[in-house]
N, C-alpha and C positions, 0 to 999 in steps of 0.2 A: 958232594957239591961244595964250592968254596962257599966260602962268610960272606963275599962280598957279592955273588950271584944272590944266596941265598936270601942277603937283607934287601937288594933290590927287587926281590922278586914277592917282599910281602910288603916292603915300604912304598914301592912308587904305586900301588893302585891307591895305598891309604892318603898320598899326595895327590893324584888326581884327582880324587874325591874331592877332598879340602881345598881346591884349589877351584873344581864347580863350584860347591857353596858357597865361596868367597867371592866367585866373579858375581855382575849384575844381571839379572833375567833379564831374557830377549825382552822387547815388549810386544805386544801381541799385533799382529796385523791382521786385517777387515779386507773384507772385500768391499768394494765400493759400492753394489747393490745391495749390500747388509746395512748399509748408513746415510743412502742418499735414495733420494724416489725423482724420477721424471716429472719435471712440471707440466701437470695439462694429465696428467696416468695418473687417473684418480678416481676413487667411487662414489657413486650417487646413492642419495636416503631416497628407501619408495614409503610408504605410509598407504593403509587402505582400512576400511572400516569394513566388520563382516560380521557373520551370526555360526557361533559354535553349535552342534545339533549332536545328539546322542550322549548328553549327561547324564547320570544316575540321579536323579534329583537333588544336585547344585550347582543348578542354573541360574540365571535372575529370576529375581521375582515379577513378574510383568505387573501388576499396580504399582510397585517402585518405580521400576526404571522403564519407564513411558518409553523412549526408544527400542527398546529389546519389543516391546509390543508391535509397534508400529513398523517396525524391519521383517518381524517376521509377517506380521498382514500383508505387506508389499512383497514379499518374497514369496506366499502360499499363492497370490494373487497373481501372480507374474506366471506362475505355475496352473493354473487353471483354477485353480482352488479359493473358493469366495467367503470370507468368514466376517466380514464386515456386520452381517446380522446376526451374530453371535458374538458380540466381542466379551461379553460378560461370562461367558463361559469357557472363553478363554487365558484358563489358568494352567498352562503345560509349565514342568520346574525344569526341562532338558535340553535349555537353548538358551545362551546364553551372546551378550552382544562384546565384541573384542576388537582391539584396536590389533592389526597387521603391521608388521615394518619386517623392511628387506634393505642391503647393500647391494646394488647393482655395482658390481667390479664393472673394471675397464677392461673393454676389447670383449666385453658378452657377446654372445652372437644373438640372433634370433630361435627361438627353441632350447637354447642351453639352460640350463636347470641352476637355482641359487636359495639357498636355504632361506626362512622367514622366520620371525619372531611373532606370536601371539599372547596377547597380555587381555585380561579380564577389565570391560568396562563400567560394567553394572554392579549388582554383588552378590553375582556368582561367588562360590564357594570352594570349588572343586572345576578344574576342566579334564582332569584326567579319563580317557577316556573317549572325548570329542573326537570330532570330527568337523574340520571348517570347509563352509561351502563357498565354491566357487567367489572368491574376491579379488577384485579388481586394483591394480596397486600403482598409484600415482606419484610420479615426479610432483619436482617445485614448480613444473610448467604447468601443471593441471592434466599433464598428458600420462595415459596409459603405459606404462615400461614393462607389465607379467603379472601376472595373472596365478592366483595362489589356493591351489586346496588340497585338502590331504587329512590323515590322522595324524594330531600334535600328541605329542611326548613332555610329562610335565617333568618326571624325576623324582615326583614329590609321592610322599606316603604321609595318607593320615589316616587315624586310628583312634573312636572316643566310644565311651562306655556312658551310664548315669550319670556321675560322678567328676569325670575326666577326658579329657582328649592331648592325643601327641600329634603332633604335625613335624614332619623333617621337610624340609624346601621348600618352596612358594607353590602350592600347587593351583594357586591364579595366574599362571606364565606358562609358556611351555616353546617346544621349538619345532619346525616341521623339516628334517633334513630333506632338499631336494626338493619344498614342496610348493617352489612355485617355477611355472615356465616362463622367459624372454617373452614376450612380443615387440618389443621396439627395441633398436640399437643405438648406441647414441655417437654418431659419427666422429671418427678418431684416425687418421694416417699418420702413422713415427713416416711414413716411408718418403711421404712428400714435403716433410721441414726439415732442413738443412739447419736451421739457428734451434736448437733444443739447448736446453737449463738446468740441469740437475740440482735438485737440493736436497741440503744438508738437516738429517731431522735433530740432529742439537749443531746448534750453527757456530763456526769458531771460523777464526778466520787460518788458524797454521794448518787444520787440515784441510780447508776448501786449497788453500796453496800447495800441500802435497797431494789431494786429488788431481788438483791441473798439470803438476808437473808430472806425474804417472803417465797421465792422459797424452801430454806431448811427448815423454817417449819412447809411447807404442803410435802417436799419429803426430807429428810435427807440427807444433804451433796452433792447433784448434782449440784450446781450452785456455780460458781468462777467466781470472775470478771478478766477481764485481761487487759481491759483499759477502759477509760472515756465510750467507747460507747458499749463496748461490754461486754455479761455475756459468759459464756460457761457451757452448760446443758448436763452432761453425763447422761444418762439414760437409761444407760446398765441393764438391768434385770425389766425393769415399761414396761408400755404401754405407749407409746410413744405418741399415740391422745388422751389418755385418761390424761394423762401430762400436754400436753401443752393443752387440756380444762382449766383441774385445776390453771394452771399457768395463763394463758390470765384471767380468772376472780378475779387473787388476787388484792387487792388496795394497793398502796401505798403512800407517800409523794412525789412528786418531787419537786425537790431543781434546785435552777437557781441564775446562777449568777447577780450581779448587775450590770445593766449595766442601759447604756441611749442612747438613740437612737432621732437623731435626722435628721430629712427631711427637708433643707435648702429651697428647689423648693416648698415644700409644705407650710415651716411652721411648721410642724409639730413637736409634742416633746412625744415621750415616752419612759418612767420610770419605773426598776423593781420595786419588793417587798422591795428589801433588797440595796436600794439606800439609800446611809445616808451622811449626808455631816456635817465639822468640822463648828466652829465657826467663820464667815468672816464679815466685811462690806461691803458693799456695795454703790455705790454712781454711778448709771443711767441716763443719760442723751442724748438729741437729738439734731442735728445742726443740720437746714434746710438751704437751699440758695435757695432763687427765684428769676428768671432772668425772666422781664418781658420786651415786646420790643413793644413801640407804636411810628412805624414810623408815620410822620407828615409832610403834603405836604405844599412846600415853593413855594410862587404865586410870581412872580415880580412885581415892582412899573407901573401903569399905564405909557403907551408910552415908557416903556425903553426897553431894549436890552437883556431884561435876560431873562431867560427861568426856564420853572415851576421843581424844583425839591425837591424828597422828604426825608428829613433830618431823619436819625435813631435818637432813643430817647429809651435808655435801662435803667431799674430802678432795681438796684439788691439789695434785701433784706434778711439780715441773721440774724435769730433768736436764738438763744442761751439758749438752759433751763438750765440756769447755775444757776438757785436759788433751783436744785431737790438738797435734802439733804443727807445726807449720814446714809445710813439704816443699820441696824445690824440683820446680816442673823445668829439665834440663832442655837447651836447644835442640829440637828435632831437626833431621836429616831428611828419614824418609819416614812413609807411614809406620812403618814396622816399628818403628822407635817411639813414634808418638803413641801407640798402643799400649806396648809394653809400659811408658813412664807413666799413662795415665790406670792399665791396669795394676800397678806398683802404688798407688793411690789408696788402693781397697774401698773404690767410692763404686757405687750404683748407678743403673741408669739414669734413674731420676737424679740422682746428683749429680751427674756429671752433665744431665743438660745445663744447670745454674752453674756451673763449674765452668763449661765451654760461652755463656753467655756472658758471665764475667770475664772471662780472659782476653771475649771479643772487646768486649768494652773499656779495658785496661790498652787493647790494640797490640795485645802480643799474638792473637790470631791471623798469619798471615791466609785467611779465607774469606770466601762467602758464606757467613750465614743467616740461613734460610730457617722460618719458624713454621709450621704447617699445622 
């Protein structure tokens, strides 16, 4: 084989290579129903009050929580069952009173099934276990929307001896997949509005501008932006689901701002795409102070009159990293750069929150930051 097949034949893949790495990554494109939601396509909160039944005794206590009483008297009573002249011997531990909540999605039908949340009112202990009866589960309107009962699932394990108890989860919560049915719909046609609004769940205004221009074209001229978060889709004379098909599967670029986000309780530090920061130095540093206290017990001289007492003895020492030297934080490009120059630092997360809040401050941070 010649010299010069044979070096093209092991150099041009190691050029290829080198020459991806070198180029800039695509950037990722979205679909437009992965970043935008239907205005009016939305879910509603239900809320219902109910009584859990078939606890291993950690239930409420019924002398505490007067409600769990009186729920269940109405409830035995509604059932044939009369215990009003007995109410002092009504001490059951396996019924417990709990608050219900559900999200009714949009386009529920009537009959279709949507999971519920069930949370301890009183102070039960344990619902694992239970079983909720039949509750009733209310809109903001006061009106009935499904209807919820079933055995809840807490997750939670607890475990106590004499001595000791473990608890893993909250086992006062629990959830009932599936466990409440529709009874009311809440009237909704995409099919008879022609003016619909998609918005944007972090709103900017260059991508609502490359969603409208997606959107005109694949449909000519139906899509205007009219603020950061919102497009508006006339689509007078189309099919209107056969649209928004076509529309929820375009791709686009979205764009975000630079910002920084920083979690003080955590630690934590995150940085967008498009964080870039000026030319600064920098010079980090730690004082510590340790106060150390070794009291020391004072004996009197044989046969005297003193008494034994014990003398404090505090040793306070402060350390100074006043030999850290002063570093030069070079102009960033892209993030990958401002990484590396800040992981080049050798500084921590906790220093480099006060590290990024100074640089804000000096104003060589060209970002948003945000303190949380």
């Amino acid at each position: 084989m010649p010299i010069r097949r044979r070096l093209a034949r092991h150099v041009l893949p190691l050029l290829v290579a080198a020459l991806a790495l070198a180029a800039p990554a695509a950037q990722a494109q979205v679909r437009v129903k992965d970043i935008a939601d239907l205005e009016g396509v939305r879910s509603n909160q239900l809320v219902g009050y109910g009584l859990v039944v078939g606890l291993n005794n950690t239930g409420d206590k019924l002398n505490n929580a007067i409600f769990t009483r009186q729920s269940l008297i109405g409830m035995l009573e509604r059932l044939g069952v009369n215990t009003r002249d007995q109410l002092a011997q009504l001490q059951t531990k396996n019924v417990a009173a709990v608050m219900v909540t559900a999200d009714l999605p949009a386009f529920a039908r009537s009959g279709s099934r949507i999971d519920v949340g069930v949370s301890a009112l009183g102070d039960a202990t344990d619902l694992t276990g239970g079983t909720l009866v039949v509750t009733p589960l209310l809109g903001a309107d006061g009106e009935v929307y499904a209807v919820a009962q079933g055995a809840l699932a807490t997750g939670a394990i607890t475990a106590k001896g004499a001595a000791g108890s473990v608890t893993r989860g909250v086992p006062t919560a629990g959830k009932i997949a599936n466990g409440a049915t529709v009874e009311r719909e809440v009237p909704f046609r995409l099919d008879r509005d022609d003016n619909l609004r998609p918005g944007l769940r972090n709103p900017d205004f260059t991508t609502a501008r490359r969603i409208a221009d997606a959107i005109n074209h694949v449909l000519d001229g139906v899509g205007r932006v009219t603020d950061p978060r919102t497009v508006v889709l006339d689509l007078t004379g189309h099919d209107v689901i056969a649209s928004l098909e076509a529309i929820d599967d375009l791709r686009v670029e979205p764009d975000s701002p630079a910002v920084v986000v920083i979690d003080e309780a955590t630690g934590t530090v995150v940085m967008g795409a498009d964080v870039r920061i000026s030319e600064v130095a920098i010079a980090e540093g730690n004082l510590t102070i340790r106060v150390t206290e070794t009291p020391e017990v004072s004996q009197p001289a044989p046969f005297s009159n003193g008494q034994t007492a014990v003398v404090p003895r505090t040793n306070i020492q402060v350390n100074d990293q006043h030999n850290r030297r002063l570093g030069l934080l070079p102009r960033t490009v892209t993030l990958r750069d401002l990484v590396s120059n800040i992981n080049a630092l050798g500084v921590g997360p906790r220093d480099l929150i006060s590290i990024l809040q100074a640089i804000k401050a000096a104003g060589a941070l060209q970002a948003d930051l945000r303190l949380r």
